[in-house]
Backbone as a ProteinNet text record, in pm:
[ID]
protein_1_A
[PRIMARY]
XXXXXXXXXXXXXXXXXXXXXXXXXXXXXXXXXXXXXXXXXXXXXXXXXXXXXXXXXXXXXXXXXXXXXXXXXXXXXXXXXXXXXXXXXXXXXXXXXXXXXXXXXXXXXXXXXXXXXXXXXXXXXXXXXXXXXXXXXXXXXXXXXXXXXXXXXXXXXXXXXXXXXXXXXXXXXXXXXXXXXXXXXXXXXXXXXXXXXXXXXXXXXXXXXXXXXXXXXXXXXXXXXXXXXXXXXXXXXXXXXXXXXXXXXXXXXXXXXXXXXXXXX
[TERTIARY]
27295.5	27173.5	27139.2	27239	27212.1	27191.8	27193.3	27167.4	26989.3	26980.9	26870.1	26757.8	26847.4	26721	26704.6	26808.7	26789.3	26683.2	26703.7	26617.6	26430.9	26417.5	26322.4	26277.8	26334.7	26299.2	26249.5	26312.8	26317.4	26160.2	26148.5	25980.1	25886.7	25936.8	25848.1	25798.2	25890.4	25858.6	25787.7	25822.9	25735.1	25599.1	25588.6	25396.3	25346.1	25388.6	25313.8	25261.3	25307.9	25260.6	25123.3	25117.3	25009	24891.4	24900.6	24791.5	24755.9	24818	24830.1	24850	24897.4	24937.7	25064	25073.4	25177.5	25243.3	25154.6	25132.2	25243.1	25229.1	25300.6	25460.1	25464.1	25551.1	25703	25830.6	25937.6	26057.4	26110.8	26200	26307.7	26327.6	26428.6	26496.6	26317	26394	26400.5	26349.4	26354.9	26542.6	26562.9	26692.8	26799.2	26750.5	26850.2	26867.3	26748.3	26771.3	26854	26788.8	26847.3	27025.1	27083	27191.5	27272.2	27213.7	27294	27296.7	27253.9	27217.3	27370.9	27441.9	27572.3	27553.8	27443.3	27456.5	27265	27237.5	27153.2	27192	27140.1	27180.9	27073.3	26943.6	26844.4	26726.2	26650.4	26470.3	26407.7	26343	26191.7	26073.8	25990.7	25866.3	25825	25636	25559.2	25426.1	25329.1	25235.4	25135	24989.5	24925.8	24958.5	25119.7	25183.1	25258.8	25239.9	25337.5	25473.6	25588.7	25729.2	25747.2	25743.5	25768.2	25895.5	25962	26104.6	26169.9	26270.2	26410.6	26543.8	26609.5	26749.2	26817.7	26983.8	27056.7	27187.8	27177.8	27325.2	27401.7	27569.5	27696.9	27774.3	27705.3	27806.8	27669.1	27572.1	27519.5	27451.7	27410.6	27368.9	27252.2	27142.3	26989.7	26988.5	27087.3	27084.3	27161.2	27143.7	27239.2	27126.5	27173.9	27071.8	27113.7	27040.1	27053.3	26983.5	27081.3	27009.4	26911.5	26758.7	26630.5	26651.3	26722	26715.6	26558.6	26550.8	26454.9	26286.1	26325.4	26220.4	26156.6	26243.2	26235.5	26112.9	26132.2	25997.4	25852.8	25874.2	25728.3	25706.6	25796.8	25828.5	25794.1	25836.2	25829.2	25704.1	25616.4	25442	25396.3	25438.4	25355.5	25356.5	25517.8	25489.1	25450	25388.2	25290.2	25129.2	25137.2	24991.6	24956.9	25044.3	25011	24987.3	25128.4	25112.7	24998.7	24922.4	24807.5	24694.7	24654.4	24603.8	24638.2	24718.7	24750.2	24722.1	24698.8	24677.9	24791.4	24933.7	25061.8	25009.9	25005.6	24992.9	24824.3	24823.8	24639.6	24593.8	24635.1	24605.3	24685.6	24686.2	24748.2	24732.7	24631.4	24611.4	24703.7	24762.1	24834.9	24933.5	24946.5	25019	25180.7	25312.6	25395.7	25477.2	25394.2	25444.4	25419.2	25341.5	25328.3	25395.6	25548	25627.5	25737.6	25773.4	25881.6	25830.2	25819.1	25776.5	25833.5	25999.4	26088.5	26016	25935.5	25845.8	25795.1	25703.5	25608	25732.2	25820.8	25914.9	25970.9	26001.6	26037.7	25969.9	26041.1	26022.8	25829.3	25854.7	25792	25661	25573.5	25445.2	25415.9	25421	25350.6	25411.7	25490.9	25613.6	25484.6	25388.8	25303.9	25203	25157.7	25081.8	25097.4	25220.8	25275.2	25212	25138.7	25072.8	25161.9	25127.5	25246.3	25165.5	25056	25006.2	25091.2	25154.5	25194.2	25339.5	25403.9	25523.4	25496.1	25429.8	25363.6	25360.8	25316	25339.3	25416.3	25462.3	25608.7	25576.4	25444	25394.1	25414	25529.3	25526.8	25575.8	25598.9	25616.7	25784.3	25878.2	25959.7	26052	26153.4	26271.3	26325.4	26341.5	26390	26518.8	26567.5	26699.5	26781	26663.6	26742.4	26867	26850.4	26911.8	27039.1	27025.2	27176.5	27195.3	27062	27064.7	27146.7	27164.4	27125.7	27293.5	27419.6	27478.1	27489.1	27441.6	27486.5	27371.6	27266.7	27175.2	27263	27323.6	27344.2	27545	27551.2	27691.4	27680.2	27575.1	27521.8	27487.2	27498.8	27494.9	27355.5	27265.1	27149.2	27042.3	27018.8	26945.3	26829	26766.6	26573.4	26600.7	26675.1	26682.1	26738.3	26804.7	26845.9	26709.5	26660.4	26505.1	26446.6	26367.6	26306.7	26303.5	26454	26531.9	26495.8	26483.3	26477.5	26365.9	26376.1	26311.6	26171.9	26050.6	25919.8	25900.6	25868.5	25877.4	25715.5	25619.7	25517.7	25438.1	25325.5	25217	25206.8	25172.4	25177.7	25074.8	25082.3	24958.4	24938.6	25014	25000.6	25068.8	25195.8	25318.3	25401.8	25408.6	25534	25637.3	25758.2	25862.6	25940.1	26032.4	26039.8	26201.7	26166.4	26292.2	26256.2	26385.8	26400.2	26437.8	26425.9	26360.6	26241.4	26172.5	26018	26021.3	26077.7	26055.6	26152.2	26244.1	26303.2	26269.1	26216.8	26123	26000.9	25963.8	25845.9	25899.1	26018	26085.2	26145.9	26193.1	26188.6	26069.1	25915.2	25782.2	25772.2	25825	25764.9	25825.1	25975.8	26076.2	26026.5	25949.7	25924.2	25763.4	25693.7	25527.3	25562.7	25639.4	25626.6	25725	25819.6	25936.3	26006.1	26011.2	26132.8	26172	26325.5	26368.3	26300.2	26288.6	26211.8	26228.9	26371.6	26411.4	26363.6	26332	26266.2	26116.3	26064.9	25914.1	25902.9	25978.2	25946.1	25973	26027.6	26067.6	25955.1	25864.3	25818.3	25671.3	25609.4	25503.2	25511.8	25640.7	25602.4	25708.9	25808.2	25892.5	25833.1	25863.7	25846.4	25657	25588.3	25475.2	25493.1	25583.6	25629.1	25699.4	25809.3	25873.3	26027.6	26072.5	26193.5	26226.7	26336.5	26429.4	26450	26451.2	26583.3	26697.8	26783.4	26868.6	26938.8	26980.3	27001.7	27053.3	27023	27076.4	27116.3	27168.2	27226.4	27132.7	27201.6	27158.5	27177	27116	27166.7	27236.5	27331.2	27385.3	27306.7	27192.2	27133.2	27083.7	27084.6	27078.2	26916.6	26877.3	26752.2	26763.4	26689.4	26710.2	26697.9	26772.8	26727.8	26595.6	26550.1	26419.8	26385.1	26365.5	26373.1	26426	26574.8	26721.1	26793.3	26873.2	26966	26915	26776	26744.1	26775.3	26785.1	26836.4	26762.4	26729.9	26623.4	26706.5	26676	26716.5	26571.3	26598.2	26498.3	26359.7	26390.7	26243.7	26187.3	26231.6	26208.1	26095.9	26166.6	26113.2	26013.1	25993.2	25885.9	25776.7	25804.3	25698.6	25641.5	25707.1	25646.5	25573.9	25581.3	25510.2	25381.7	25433.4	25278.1	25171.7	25198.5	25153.3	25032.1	25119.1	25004.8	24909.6	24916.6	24872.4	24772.9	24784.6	24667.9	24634.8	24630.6	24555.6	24574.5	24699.5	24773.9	24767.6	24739.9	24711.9	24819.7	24870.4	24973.6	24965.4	24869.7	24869.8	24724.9	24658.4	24533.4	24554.5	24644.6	24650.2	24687	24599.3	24620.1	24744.5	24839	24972.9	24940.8	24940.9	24901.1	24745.9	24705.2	24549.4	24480.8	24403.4	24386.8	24331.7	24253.1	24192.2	24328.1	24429.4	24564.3	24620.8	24600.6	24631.7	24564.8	24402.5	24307.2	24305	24320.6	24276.9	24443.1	24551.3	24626.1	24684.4	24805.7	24776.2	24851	24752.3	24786.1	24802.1	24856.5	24911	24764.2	24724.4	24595.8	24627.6	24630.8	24636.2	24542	24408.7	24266.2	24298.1	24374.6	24389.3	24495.8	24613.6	24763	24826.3	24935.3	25026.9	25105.9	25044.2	25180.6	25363.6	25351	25519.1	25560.9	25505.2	25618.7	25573.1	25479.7	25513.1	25411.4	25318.4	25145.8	25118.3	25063	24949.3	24784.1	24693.7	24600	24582.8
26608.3	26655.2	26796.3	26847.9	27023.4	27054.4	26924.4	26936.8	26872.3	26795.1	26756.4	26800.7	26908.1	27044.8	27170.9	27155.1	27234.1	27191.7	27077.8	27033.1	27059.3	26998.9	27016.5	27130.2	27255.6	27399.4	27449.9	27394.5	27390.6	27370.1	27210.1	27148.3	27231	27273.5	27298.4	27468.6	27521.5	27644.4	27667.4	27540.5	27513.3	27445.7	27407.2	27400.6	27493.2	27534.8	27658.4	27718.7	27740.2	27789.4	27708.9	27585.6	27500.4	27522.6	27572	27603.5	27758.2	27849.2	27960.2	28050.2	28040.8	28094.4	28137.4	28232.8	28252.6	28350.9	28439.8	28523.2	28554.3	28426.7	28363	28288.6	28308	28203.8	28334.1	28261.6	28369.1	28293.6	28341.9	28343.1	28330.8	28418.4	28408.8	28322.2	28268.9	28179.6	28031	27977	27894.3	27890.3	28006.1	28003.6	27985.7	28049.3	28034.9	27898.7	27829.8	27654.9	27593.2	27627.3	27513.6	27522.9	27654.1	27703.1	27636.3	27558.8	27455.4	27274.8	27266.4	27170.7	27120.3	27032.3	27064.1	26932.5	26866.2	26807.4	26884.5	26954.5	27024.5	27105.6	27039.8	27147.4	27236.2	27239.6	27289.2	27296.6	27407.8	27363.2	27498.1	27427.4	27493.9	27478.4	27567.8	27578.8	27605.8	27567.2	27631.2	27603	27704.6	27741.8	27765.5	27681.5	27658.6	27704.3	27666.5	27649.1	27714.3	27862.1	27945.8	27982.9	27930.1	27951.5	28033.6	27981.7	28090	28120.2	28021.9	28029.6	27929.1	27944.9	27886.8	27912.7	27809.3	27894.7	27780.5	27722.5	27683.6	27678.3	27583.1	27579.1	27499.3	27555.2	27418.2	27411.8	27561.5	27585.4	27523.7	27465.7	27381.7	27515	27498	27589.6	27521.5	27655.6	27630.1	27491.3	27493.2	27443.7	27311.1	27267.7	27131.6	27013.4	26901.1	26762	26696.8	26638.9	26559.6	26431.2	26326	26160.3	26168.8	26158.9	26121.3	26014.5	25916.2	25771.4	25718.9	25660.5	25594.2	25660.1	25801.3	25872.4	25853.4	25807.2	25789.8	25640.3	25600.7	25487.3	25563.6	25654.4	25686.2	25780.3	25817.1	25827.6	25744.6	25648.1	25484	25508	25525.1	25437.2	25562.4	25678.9	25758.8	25706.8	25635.3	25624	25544.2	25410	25292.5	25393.9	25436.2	25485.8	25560.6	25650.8	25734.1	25572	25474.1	25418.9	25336.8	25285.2	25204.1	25304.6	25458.2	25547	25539.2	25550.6	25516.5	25384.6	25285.5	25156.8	25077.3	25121.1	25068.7	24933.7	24998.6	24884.6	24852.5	24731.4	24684.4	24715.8	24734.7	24763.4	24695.8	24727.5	24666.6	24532.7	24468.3	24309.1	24252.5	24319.6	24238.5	24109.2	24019.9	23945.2	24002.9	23929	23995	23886.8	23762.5	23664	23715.5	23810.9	23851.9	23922.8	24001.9	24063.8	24002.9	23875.3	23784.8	23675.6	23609.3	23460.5	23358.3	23398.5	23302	23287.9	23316.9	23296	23146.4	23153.3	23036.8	22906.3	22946.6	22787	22811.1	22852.7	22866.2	22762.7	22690.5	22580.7	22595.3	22706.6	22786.5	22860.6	22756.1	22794.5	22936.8	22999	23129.9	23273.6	23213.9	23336.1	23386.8	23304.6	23332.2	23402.9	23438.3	23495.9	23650.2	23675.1	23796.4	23904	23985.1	24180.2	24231.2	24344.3	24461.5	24542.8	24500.1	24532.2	24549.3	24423.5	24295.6	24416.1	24433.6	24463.6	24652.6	24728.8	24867.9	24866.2	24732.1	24733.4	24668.1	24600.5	24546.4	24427.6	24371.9	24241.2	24129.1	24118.5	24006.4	23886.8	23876	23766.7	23728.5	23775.9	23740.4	23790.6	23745.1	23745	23905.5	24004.1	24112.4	24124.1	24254.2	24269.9	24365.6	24428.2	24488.8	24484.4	24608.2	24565.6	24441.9	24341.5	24280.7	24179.1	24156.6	24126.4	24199.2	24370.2	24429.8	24447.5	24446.9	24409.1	24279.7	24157.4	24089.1	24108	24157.2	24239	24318.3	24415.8	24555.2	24518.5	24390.6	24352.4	24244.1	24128.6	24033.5	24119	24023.5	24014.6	24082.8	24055.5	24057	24111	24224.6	24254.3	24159.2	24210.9	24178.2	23996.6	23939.2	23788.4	23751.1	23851.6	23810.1	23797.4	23933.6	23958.3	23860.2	23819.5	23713.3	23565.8	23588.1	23449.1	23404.8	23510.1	23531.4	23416.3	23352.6	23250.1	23297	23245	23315.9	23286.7	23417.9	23356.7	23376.8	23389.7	23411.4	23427	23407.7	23388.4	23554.9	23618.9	23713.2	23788.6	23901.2	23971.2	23970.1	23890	23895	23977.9	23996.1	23997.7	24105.7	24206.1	24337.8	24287.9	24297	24297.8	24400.9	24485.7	24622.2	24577.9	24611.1	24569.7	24683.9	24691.2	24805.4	24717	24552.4	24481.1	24533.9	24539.8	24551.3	24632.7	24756.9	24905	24909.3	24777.1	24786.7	24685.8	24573.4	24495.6	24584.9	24705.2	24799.2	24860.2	24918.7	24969.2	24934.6	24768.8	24696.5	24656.2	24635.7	24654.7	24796.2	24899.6	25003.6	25007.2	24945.1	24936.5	24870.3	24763.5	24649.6	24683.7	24751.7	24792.8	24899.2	25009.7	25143.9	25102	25060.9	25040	25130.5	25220.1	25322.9	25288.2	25396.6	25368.8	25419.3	25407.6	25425.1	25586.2	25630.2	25776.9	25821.6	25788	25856.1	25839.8	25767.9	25759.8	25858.8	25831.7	25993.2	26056.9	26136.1	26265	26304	26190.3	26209.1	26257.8	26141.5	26219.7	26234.7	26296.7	26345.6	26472.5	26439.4	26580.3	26684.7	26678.7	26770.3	26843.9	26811.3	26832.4	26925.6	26892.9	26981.1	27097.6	27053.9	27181.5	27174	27026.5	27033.5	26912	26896	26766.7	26688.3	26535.5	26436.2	26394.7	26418.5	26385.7	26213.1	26176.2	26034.1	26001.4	25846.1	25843.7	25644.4	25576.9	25469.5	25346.7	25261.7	25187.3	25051.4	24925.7	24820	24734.4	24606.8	24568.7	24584.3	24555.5	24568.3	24666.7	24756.2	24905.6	24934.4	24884.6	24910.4	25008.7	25128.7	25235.3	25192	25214.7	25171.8	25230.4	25123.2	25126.2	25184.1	25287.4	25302.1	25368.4	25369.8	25467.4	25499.4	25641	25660.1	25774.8	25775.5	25933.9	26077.9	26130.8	26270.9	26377.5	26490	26640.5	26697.4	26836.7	26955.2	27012.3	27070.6	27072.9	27121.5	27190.7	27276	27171.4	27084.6	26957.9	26874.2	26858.1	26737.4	26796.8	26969.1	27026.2	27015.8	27052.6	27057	26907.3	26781.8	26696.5	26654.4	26695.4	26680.4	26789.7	26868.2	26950.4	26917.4	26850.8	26798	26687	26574.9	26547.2	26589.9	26727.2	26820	26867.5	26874.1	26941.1	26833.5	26705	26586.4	26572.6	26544.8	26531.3	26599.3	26784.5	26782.5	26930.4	26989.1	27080.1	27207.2	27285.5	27436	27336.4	27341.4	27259.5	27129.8	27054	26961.9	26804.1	26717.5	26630.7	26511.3	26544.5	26438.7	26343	26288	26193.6	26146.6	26061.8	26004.3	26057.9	26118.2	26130.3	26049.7	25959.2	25824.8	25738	25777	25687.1	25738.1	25889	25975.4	25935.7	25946.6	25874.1	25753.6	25680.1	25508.1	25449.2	25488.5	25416.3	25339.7	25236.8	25151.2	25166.4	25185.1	25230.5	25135.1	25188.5	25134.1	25074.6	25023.3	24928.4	24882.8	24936.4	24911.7	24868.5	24791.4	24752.9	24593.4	24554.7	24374.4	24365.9	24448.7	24351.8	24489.4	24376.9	24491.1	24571.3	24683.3	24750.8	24760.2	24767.7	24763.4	24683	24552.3	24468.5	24478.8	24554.1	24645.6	24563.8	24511.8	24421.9	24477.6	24452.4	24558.2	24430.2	24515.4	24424.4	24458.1
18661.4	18724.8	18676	18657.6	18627.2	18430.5	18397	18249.5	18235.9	18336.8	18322.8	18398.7	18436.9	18538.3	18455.3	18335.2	18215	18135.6	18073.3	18006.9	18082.7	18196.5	18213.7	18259.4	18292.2	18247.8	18111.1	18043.1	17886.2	17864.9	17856.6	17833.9	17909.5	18061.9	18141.6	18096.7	18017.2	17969.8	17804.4	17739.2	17622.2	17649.4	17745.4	17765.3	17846.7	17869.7	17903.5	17793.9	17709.5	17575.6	17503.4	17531.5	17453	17579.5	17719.6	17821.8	17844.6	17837	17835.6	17705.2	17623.5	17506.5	17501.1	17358.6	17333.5	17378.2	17464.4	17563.4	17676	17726.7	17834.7	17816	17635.2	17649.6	17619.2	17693.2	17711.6	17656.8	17544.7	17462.6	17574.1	17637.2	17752.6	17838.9	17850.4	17998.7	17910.7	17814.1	17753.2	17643.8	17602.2	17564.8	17623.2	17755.9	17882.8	17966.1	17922.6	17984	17887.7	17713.1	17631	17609.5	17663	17663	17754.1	17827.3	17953.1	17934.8	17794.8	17738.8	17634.8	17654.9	17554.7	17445.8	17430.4	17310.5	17220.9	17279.8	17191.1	17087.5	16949.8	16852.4	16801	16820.2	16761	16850.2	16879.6	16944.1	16870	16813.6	16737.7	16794.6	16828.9	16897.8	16776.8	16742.6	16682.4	16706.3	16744.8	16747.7	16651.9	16622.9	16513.1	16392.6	16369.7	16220.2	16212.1	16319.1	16340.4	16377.8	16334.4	16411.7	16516.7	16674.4	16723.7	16817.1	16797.5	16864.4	16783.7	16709.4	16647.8	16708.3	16770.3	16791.6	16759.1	16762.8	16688.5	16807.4	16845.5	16961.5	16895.7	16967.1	16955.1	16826.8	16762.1	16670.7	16518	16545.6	16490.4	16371	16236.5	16119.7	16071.4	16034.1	16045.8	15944.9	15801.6	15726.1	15761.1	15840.4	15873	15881	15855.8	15849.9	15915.6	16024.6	16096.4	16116.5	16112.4	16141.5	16281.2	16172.7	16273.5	16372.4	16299.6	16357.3	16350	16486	16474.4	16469.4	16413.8	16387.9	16222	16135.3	16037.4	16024.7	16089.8	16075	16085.3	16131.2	16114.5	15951.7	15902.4	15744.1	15699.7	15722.3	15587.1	15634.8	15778.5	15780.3	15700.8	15695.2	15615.5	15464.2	15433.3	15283.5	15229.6	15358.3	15302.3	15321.8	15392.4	15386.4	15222.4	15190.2	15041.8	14947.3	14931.1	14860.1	14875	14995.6	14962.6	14917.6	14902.2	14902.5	14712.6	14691	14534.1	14466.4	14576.8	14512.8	14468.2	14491.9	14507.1	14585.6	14717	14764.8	14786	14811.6	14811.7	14941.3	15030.8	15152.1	15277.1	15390.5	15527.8	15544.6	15499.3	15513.6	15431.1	15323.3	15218.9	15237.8	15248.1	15328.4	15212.5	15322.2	15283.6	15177.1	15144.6	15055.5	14923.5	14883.7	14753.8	14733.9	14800.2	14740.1	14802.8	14885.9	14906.2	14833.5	14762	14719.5	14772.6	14840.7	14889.6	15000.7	15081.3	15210.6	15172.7	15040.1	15026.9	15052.4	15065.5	15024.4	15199.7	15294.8	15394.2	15526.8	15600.2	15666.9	15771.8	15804.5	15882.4	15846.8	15803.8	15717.1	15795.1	15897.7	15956	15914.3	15851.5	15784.3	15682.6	15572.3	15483.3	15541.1	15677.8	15737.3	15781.2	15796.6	15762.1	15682.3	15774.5	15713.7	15650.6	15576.4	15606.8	15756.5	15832.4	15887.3	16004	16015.4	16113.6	16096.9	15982.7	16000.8	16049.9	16086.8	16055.7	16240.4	16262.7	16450.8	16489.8	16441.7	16453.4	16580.5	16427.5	16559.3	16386.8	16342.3	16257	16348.6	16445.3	16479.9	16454.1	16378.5	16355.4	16436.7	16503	16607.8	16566	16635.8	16583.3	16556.2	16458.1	16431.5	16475.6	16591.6	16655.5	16844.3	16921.2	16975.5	17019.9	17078.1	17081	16943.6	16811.7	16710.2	16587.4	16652.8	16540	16455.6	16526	16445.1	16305.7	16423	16258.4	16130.6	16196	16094.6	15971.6	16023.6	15941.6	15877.3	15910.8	15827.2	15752.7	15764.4	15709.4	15540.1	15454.8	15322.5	15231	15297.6	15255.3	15363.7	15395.2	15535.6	15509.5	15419.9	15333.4	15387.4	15333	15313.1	15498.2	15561.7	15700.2	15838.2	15787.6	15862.5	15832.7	15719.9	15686.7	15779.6	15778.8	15798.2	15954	15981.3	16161	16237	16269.2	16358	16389.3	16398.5	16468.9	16600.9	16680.4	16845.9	16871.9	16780.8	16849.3	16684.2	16635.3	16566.2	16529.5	16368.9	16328	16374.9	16429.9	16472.5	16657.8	16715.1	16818.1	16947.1	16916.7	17035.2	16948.8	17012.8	16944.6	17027	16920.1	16929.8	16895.3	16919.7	16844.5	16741.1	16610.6	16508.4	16384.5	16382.4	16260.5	16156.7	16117.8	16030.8	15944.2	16035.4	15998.4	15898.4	15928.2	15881.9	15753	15758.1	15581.9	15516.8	15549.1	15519.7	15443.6	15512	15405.9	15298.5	15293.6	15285.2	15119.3	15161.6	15046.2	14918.7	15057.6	14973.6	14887.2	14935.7	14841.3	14743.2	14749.2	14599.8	14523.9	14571.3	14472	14422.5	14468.6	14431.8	14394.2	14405.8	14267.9	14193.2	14164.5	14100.9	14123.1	14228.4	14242.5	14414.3	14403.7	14570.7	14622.1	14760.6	14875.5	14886.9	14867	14821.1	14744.5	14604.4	14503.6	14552.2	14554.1	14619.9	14707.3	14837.5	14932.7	14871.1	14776.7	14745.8	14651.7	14600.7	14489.6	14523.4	14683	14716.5	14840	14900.8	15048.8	15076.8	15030.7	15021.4	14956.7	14808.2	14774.8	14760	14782.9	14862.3	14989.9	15078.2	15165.7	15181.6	15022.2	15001.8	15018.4	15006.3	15012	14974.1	14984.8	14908.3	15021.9	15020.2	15105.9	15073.7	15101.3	15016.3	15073.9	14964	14971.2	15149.9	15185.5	15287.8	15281.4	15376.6	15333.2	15265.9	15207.5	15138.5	15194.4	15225.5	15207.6	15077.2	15136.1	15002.6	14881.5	14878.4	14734.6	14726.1	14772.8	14716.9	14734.2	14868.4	14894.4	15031.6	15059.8	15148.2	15293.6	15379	15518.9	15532.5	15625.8	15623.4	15781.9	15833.1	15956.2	16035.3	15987.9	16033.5	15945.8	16008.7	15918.2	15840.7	15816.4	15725.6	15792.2	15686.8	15779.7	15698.6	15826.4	15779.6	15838.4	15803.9	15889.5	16031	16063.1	16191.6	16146.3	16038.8	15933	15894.1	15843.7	15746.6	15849.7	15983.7	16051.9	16102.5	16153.7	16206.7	16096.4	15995.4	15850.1	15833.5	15863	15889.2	15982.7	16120.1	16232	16174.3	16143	16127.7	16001.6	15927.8	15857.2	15908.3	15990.2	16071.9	16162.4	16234.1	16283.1	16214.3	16086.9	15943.7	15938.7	15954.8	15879.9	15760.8	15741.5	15662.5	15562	15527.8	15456.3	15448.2	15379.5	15333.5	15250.2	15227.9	15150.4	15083.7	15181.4	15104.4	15031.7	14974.6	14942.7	15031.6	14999.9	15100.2	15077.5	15136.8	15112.9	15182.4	15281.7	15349.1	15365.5	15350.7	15374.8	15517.9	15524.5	15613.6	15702.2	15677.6	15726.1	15741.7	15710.2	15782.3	15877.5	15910.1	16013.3	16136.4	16144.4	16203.9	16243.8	16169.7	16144.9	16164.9	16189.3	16132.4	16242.2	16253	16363.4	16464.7	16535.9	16698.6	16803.6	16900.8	17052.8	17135.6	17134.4	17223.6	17382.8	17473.9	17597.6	17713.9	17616.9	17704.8	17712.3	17620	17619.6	17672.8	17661.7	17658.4	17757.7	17830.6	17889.9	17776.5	17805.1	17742.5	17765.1	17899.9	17965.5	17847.7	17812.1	17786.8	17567.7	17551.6	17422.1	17291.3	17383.1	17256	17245.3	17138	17068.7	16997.9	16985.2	17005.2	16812.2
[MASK]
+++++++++++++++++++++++++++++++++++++++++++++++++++++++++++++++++++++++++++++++++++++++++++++++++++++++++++++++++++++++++++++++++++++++++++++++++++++++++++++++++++++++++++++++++++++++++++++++++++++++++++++++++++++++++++++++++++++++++++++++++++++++++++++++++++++++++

């Protein structure tokens, strides 16, 4: 209870800053919450671009990288957005049989109906690989060929399911539409654009990048990416991300479908 009366001292003293300014905002009492916090290693505040509080708990060093997890999916959607922006890929409608072909032969004609749209909301329809799936996912032989494989519980485009399938399933699309890893691709137009390196992070058996999890930044890294979308995608004047994918790109819909249980329209 007393870590989680820290924490929310913490938040409750970093918005103050986005209603009041920076004026208002106190190094103090905010250091003095996150200090009661024992698996915090890092909180960075910044103010229209501006750094205005960095500190570093638990022994933890500015220069340390840490696994995003499941923050890293929103990486991969940035790096289908550049690549359909390059013409890598043809766009979000693309169905996903033109870079599996083994689909067209699969029992389950609706597998061919498959977006990368579909996989971007994680409404392909296909049984997820995560949660109580997600081991035999990530020890199985072939992730790309295991996802695939996955049974359809519902028609593409309709019903979110949440699977970190999806997100190496893209993952695998961008290997196979630039001809480089998913690593070299980010690094090629989204890192270093930003100003820094990724450095490698795991691979599936065939040496295709997790798609989703597992990447790791340092806390500069992940703030410079959040603010990026903040600029509209755009970085020392240059535009890394599309900005019409920043805008436009595919969102949470809560006028048709319950959300609780996680549709998207």
């Amino acid at each position: 209870m007393r870590h989680r009366a820290s924490l929310l001292a913490a938040v409750a003293a970093i918005c103050v800053i986005g209603s009041t300014g920076a004026a208002a905002f106190s190094i103090e009492t905010i250091d003095s919450a996150a200090r009661n916090l024992p698996r915090l290693h890092s909180l960075l505040v910044s103010r229209h671009g501006e750094l205005i509080f960095e500190r570093y708990y638990n022994g933890t060093q500015p220069g340390r990288a840490a696994n995003i997890k499941s923050a890293a999916k929103s990486v991969i959607s940035a790096l289908v957005g550049i690549a359909i922006e390059r013409r890598v890929i043809a766009d979000v409608r693309t169905p996903i049989v033109t870079f599996f072909p083994e689909l067209a032969r699969d029992l389950d004609v609706a597998k061919q109906k498959i977006t990368v749209e579909d996989l971007l909301t994680m409404r392909s329809g296909l049984e997820g690989t995560s949660n109580r799936n997600y081991g035999a996912w990530v020890t199985s032989r072939n992730w790309v060929q295991h996802a695939l494989a996955r049974p359809m519980f519902a028609p593409p485009g309709e019903m979110m399911e949440y699977s970190t399938g999806n997100t190496h399933l893209l993952s695998a699309i961008l290997t196979k539409a630039s001809g480089r890893s998913t690593w070299q691709f980010a690094n090629e137009v989204l890192a270093k654009p930003l100003g820094f390196t990724l450095p490698q992070w795991p691979r599936d058996p065939q040496g295709i990048y997790f798609g989703g999890n597992e990447m790791v930044m340092t806390p500069r890294q992940m703030l410079a990416f959040g603010e990026l979308y903040l600029n509209g995608g755009r970085v020392k004047g240059v535009q890394v991300v599309p900005e019409k994918w920043i805008g436009q790109g595919p969102r949470l819909r809560c006028s048709e479908y319950d959300c609780s249980r996680g549709m998207f329209r």
